[in-house]
C-alpha positions in Angstrom: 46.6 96.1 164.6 47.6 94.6 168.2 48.8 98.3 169.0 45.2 99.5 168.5 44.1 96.1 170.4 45.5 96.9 173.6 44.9 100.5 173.0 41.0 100.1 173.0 41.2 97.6 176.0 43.1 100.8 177.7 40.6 103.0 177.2 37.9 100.1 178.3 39.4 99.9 181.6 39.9 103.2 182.6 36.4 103.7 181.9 35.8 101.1 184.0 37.8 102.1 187.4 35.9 104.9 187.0 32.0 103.0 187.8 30.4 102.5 190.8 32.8 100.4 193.0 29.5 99.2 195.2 27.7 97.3 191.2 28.5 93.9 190.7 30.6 92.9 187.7 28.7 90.1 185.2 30.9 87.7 183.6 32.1 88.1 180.2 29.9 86.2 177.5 30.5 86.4 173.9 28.0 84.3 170.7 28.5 84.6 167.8 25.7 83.8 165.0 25.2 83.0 161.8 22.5 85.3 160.1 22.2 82.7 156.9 21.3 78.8 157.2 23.4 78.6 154.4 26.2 79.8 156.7 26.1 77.9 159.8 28.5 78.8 162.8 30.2 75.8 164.4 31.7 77.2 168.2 33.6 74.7 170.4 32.3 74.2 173.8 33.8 77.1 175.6 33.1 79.3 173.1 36.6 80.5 172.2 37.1 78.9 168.9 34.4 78.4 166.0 34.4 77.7 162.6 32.4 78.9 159.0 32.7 77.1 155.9 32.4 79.0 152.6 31.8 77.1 149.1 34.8 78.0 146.0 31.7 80.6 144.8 32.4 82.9 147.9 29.6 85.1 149.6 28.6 87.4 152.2 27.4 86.4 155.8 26.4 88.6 158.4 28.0 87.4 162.1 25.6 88.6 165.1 27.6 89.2 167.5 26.0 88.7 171.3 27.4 89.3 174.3 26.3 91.0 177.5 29.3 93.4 177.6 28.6 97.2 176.2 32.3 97.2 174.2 33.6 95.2 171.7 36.2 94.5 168.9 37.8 92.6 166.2 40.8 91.8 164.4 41.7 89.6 161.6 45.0 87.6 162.4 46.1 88.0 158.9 44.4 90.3 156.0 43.5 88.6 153.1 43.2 90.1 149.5 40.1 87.9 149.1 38.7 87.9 152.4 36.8 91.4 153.2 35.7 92.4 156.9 33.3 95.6 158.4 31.7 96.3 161.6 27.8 97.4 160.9 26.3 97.6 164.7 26.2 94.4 166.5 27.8 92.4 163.5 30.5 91.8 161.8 29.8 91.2 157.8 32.1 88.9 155.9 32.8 89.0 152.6 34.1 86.1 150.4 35.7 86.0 146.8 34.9 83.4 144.2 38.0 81.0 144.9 39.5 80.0 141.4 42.0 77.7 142.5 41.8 74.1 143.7 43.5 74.5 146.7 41.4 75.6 149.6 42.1 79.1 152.0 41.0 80.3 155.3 41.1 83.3 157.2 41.0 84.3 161.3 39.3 86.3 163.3 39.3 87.6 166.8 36.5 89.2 168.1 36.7 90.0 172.0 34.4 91.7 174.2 34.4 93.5 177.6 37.6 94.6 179.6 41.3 93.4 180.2 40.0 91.8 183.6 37.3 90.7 182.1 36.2 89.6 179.0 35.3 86.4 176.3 37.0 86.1 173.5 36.4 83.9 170.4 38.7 83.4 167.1 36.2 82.5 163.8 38.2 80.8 161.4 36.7 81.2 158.2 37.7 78.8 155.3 37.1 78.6 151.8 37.1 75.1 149.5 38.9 75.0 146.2 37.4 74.8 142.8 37.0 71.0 141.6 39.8 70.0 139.8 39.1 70.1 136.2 38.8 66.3 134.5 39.2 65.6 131.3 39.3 62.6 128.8 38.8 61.9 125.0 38.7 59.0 122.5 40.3 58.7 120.5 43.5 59.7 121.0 44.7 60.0 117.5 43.6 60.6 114.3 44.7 59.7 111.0 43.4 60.3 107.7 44.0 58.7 104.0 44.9 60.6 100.7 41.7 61.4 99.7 40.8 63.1 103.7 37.2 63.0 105.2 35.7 63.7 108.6 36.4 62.3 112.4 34.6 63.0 115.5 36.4 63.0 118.7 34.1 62.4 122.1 35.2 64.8 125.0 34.0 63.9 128.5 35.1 66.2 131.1 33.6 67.6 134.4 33.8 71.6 133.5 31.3 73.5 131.8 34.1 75.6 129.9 36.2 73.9 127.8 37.7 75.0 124.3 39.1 74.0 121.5 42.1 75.0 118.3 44.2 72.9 116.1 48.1 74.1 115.0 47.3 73.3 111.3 44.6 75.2 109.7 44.3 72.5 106.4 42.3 71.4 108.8 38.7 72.4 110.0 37.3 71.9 113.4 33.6 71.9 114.4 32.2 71.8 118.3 29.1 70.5 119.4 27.9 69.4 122.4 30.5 67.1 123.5 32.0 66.5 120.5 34.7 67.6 118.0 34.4 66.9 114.2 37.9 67.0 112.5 37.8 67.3 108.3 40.4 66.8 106.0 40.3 67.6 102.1 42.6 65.4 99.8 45.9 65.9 100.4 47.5 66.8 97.4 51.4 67.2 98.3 53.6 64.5 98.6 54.5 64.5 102.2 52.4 64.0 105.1 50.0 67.0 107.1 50.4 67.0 110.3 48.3 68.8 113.2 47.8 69.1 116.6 44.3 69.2 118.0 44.3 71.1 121.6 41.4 70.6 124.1 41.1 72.5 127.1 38.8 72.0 130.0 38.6 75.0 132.5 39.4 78.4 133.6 41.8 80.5 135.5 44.5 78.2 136.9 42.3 75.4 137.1 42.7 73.4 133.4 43.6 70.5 131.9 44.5 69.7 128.5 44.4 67.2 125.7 46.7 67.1 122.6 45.9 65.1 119.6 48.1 64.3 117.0 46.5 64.1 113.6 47.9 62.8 110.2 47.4 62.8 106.5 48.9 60.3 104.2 51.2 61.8 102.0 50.4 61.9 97.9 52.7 59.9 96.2 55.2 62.5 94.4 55.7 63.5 91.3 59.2 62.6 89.2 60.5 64.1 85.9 63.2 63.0 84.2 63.9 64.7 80.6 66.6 63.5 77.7 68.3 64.8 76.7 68.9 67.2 79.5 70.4 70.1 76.4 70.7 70.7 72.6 73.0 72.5 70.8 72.1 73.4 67.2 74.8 74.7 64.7 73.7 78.7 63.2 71.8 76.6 61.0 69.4 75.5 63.4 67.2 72.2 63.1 65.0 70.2 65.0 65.2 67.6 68.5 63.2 66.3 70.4 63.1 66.4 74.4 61.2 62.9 75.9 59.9 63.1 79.3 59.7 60.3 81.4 57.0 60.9 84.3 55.8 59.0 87.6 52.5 59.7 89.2 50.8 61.9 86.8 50.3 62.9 83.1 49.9 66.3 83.5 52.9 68.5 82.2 53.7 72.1 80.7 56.6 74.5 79.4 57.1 78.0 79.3 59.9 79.6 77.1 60.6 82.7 77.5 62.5 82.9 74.1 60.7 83.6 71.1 63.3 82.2 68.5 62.5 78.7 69.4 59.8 76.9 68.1 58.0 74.3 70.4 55.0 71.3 70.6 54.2 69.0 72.4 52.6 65.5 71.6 51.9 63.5 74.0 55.3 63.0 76.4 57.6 64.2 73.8 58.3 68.2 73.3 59.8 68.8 69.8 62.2 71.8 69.4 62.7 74.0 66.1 65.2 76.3 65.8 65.7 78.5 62.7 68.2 79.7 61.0 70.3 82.4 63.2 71.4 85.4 61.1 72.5 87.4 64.4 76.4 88.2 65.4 75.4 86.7 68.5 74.7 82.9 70.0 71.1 82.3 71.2 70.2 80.6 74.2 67.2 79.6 75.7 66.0 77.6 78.8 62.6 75.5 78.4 61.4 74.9 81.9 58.8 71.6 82.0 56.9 71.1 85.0 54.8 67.7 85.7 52.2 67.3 87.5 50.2 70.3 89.8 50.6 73.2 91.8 50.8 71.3 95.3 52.9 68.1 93.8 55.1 68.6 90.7 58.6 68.2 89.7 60.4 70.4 87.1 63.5 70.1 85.1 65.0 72.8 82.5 66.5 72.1 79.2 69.5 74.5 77.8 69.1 75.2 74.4 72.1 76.9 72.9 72.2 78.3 68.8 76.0 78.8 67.3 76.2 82.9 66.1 76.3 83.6 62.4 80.0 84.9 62.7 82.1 85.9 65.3 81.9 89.9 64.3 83.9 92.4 66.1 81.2 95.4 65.9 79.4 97.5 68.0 75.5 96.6 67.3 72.8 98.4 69.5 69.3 98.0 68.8 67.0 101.2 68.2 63.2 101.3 68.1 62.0 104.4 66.6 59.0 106.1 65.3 58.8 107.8 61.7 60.4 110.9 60.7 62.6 110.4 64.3 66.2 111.8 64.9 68.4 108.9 66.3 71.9 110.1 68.2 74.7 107.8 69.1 76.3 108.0 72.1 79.6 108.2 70.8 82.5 109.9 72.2 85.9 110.5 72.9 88.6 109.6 69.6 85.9 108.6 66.6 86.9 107.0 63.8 83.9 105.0 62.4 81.4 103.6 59.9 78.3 103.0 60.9 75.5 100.7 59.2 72.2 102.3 60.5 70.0 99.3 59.4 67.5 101.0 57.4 69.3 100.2 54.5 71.1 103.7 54.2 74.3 103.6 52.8 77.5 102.5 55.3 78.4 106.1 56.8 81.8 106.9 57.5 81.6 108.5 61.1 85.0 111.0 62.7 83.0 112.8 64.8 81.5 112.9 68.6 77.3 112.0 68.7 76.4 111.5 64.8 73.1 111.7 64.0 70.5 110.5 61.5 66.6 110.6 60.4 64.5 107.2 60.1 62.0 107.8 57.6 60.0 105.0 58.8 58.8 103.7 62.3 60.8 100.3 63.0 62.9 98.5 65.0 66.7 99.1 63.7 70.2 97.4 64.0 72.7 99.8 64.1 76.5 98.1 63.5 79.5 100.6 64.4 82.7 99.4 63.0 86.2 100.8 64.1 87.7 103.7 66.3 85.0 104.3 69.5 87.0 105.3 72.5 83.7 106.1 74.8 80.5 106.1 75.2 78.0 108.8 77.0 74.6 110.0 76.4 74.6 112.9 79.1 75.6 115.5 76.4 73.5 118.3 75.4 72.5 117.0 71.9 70.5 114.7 74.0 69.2 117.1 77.2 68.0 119.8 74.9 68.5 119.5 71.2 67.0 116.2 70.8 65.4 114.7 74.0 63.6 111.8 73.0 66.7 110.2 71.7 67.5 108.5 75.2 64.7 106.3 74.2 65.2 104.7 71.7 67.8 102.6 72.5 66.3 99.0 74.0 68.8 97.1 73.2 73.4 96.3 72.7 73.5 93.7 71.1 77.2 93.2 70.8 80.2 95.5 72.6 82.5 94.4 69.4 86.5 95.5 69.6 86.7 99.7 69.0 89.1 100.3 71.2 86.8 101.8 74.5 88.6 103.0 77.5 85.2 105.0 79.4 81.7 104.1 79.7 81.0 106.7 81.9 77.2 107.5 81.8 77.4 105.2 78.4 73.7 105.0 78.7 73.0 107.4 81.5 68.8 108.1 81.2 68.3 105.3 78.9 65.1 104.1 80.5 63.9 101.8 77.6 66.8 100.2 77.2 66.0 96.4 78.3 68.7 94.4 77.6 73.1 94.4 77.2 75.5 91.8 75.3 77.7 90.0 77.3 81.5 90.8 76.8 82.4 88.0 73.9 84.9 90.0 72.1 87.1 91.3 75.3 85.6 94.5 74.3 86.7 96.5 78.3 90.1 95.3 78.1 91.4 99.1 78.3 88.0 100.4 80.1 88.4 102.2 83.7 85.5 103.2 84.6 81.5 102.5 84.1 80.3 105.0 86.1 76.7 105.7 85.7 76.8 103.6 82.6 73.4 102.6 82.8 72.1 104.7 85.3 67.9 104.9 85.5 67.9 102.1 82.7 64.8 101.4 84.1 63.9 98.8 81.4 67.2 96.4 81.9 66.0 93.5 83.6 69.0 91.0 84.0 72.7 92.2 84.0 74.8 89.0 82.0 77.0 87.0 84.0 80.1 87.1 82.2 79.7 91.2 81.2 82.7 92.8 83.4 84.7 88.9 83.1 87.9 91.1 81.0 87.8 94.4 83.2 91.2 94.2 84.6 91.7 98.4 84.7 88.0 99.1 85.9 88.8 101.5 89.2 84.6 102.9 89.5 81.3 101.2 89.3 80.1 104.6 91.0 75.7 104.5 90.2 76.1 102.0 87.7 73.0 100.4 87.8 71.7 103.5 89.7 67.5 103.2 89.0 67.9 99.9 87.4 64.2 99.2 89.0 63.8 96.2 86.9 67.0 94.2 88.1 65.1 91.3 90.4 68.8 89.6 90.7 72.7 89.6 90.6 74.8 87.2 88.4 77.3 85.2 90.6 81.1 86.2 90.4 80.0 89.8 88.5 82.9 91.5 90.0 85.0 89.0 90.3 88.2 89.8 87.2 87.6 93.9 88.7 89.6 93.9 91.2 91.1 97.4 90.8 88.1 98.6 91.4 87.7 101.6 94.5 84.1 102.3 94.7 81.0 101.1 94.5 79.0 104.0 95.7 75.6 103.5 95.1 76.1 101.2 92.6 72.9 99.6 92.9 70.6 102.8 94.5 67.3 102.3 93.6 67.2 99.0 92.5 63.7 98.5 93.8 62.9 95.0 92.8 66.7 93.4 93.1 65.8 91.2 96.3 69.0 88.9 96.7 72.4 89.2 95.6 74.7 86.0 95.4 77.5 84.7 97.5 80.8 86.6 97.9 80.0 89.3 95.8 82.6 92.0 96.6 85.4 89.0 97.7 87.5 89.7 94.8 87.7 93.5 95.1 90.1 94.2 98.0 91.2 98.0 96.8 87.3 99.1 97.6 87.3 101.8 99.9 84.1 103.3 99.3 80.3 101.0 99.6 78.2 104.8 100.0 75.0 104.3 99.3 75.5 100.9 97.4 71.8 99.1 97.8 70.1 101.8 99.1 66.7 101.8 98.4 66.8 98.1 97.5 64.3 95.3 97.8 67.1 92.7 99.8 65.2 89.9 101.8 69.1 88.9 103.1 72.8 89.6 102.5 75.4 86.4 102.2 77.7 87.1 105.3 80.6 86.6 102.9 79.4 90.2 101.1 82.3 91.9 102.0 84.9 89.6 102.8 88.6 90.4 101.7 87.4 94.1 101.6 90.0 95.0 104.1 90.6 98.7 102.8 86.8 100.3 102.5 86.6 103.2 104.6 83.0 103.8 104.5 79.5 101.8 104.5 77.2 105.4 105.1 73.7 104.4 103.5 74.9 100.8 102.7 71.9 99.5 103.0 69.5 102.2 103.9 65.7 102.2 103.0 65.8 98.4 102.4 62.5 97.8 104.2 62.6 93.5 103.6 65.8 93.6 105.4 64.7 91.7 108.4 68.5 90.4 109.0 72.0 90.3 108.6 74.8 87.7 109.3 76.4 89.1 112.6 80.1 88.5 111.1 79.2 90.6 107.8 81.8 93.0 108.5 84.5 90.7 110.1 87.3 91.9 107.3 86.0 95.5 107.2 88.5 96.9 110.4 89.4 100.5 108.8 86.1 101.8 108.4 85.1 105.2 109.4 81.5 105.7 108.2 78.4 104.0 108.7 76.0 106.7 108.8 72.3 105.8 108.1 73.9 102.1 107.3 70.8 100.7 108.3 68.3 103.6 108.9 64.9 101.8 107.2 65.6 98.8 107.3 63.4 96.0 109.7 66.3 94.4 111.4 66.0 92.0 114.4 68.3 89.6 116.6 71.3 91.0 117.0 73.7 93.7 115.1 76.4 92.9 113.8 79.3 91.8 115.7 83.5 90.6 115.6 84.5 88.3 117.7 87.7 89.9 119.2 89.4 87.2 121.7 86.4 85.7 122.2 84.1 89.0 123.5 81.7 90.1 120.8 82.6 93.5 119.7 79.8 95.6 118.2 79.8 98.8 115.5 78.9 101.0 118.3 81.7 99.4 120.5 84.8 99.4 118.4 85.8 103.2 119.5 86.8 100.8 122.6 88.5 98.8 120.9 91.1 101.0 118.5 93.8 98.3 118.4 91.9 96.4 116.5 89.8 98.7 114.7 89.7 102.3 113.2 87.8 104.1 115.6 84.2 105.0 114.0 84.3 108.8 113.4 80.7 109.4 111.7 77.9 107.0 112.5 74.6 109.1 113.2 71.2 107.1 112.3 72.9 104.2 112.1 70.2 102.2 113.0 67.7 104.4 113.5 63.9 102.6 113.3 65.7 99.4 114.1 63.8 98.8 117.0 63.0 95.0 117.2 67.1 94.1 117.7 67.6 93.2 120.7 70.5 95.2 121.5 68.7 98.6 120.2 68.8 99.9 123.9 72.6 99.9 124.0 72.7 101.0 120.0 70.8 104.2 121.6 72.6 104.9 124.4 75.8 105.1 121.9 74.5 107.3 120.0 74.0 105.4 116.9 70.3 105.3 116.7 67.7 108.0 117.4 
């Protein structure tokens, strides 16, 4: 800009070398005017200096610029992103932005007129004052509500015309007017304290000040429950007790009892408990669940209600529900050397062959007992794909395993999707068993696996699709591997499980010999994985689909695969799932090493040979970039 200064001042004096030697030269005089009272142009003395003051609102102000010279110019010391300058024949118009801070600006400039030897010069500083600091005050400056809640009003004084208002806690409900706020609380049922934070803010732009209130409800008093006795045990007789429950700050209390054995009333704070008779080769148990007082403030305890078993039989019993006139097929295989009881009061059949068969003349629910020689189980034969297909249905129930000697359940009850519920292992019925593959695959029906089922499994080497399609299955037992520990694979064990949403610490800890997790919650409903999943799992070679298409799987411990150094495979691992924070991760020396960095790191670990789509659509961890760039995600 100086360049173009002394440029034009050039060109002014050769144009003036070039006029009549013989006309006399008039001193230099420069003005400059305000064209707006509103504006008003304060020049020192000499001229050469003057000042324009603008309010925080800004404006526009035509400068007339006088002077008995025929050239003149300008230039602004500085340029200013809110301060806007033009020529427009003898003035200069300035242009002013609203000014949203508090702080005040200003801006210079030079306007000169005439030649180098002669001229007047005069630098206009304009300045801007800052927006009035915003003020704010409010009374009071907490509020605190009882149990049963109500309505405050809290007075704002403040010298914006903006200001705003929002609370953190929205039990509560807020209400401007004027220069007010009204706060209202409903009772406070729970039994601990609501808090909240009311925010006022009094401003704009940078300009603001804030007030925070605390506000607090008194807490309910909470609820206690204490029940006695705490269990019953009734002998295969059955009988009656009585549960009392002892209650603090209410009177309001309810059971549910899933079990429909038991017989239950309440009077008054006492629940009395029948139990008939129990003609079944199993024990019953029940859990009564009693809840005091209300949704928001209640305290529950559950009572374990456990029926001896009629005898201590050592048969096979699955339950059948079938219409009239049906064909029922059991699933028996491998050496058979039977009688089977078919519950309809039949005569006792004596059974030698593979998948016997018989007709139920009437509609009914059946016990059906098989008593010696069963070597295996399996329904995916062709008397039940084509000669008779409804036969997969009819099973809802196994009652008891009993002692026949099996060595395979492989696809046991492979299509059975009606089939609701399975005995636990009481009679050490898997002893010689080695493998349960597919052995309730799409048992869509089963809704809870026992705890105790695979307890005497020692020779158990595949639980490959087990539970395959077990949609039902909301949840794992604890410890249900835990006696396998021969097993190799557990390749999509649990595929399709759409509803199972946790699974229970340490679950594969005791089965070291697994190489092969394939597919084994895919499709699942998991929330969260325990980090000690895999631990001791030192030989498993591949984790390809592990846990693929979970959609709830928002994270995973970072030291999940800490024991898991030989693996090869993690294809599509993750590929669906929501993950965020960070992969997973060892800690090698103290350096984090992830799955896409272990090919660096082959001392340690086998080097990752197929890992495509790892974790694809995992794009909220915060490490996805470098996932990418290894090739691991798409």
């Amino acid at each position: 800009m100086k360049k173009l200064f002394f440029i034009i001042f050039g060109i002014v004096l050769l144009f003036g070398a070039c006029s009549d030697d013989e006309n006399t030269i008039a001193i230099a005089k420069l003005d400059l005017v305000s064209g707006l009272e509103e504006f008003p142009i304060t020049l020192s003395e000499d001229g050469s200096r003057g000042n324009v003051d603008f309010t925080d609102q800004g404006g526009t102000l035509s400068v007339i610029v006088e002077t008995n010279q025929t050239d003149w110019i300008y230039r602004v010391e500085e340029r200013k992103d809110w301060f806007e300058i033009r020529q427009n024949g003898d003035t200069l118009v300035l242009t002013v932005a609203q000014n949203k801070h508090v702080t005040s600006r200003e801006a210079v400039v030079e306007v000169r007129a005439g030649s180098v030897e002669n001229n007047a010069t005069c630098k206009l500083t304009v300045k801007q004052s800052g927006v009035e600091g915003a003020d704010l005050a409010v009374t009071p400056e907490k509020l605190e509500f009882p149990i049963k809640g109500g309505s405050l009003e809290v007075e704002v004084k403040t010298n914006q015309k903006l200001w705003s208002i929002s609370i953190s806690n929205t039990v509560f409900t807020i209400v401007k007017s004027d220069n007010k706020v009204r706060v209202t609380a409903e009772e406070n049922l729970y039994p601990v304290a609501l808090t909240a934070e009311l925010t006022i803010v009094s401003g704009e732009g940078e300009n603001l000040e804030t007030a925070v209130i605390p506000i607090v409800q008194e807490a309910a008093p909470a609820v206690t429950l204490t029940v006695d006795p705490a269990s019953i045990h009734f002998t295969m007789a059955g009988g009656v007790d009585t549960i009392h429950l002892k209650m603090q700050n209410t009177h309001v209390w309810q059971y549910v009892c899933e079990q429909e054995w038991l017989e239950l009333k309440a009077e008054n704070d006492y629940l009395i408990v029948t139990a008939p008779k129990n003609s079944s080769y199993d024990a019953l148990t029940a859990e009564i669940m009693i809840v005091a007082g209300i949704e928001q403030n209640y305290a529950g305890q559950t009572v374990t209600v456990v029926q001896e078993a009629s005898s201590l039989a050592e048969a096979m019993i699955f339950e059948l529900s079938v219409p009239a006139n049906a064909t029922a097929v059991l699933p028996l295989l491998g050496t058979v050397d039977c009688s089977v009881d078919w519950g309809d009061g039949s005569e006792v059949e004596t059974v030698t062959t593979v998948t016997p068969t018989h007709v139920y003349a009437q509609e009914g629910v059946y016990e059906v007992k098989i008593s010696g020689k069963v070597t295996g189980l399996g329904t995916n034969k062709a008397i039940f794909n084509v000669t008779y297909k409804d036969a997969f249905q009819y099973f809802t129930a196994v009652k008891q395993w009993g002692n026949t000697g099996l060595t395979s359940l492989k696809e046991a009850f492979w299509n059975c999707s009606n089939l609701k519920s399975v005995a636990n292992d009481v009679n050490e019925s898997f002893l010689a068993v080695t493998t349960f593959e597919k052995a309730f695959y799409k048992a869509a029906a089963l809704e809870e696996i026992p705890a105790g089922i695979f307890n005497n499994c020692p020779k158990v080497t595949s639980f490959r699709e087990c539970f395959n399609g077990c949609s039902a299955l909301v949840t794992l037992p604890a410890g249900l591997f835990s006696a396998c520990k021969a097993v190799t694979t557990f390749r999509s064990c649990f595929d399709g499980c759409s509803k199972l949403a946790s699974i229970p610490e340490g679950l594969f800890a005791n089965n070291p010999a697994v190489t092969d997790f394939f597919g084994t919650f895919k499709w699942c409903a998991l929330k969260e994985v325990p980090a000690n999943t895999f631990e001791n799992c030192t030989k498993v070679t591949g984790f390809g689909q592990i846990f693929y298409a979970c959609s709830a799987l928002e994270t995973v411990p970072v030291s999940i695969f800490d024991d898991c150094l030989n693996v090869t495979t993690f294809s599509f691992a993750f590929s669906g799932t929501k993950l965020k924070g960070e992969s997973p991760y060892t800690m090698v020396e103290g350096v984090k090493v992830h799955l896409y960095e272990r090919a660096e790191h082959t001392t340690v670990f086998k080097k990752p040979t197929t890992f495509n789509d790892c974790f694809t659509g995992c794009t909220d961890l915060i490490d996805f970039e470098q996932i990418q760039a290894a090739g691991w995600a798409k």
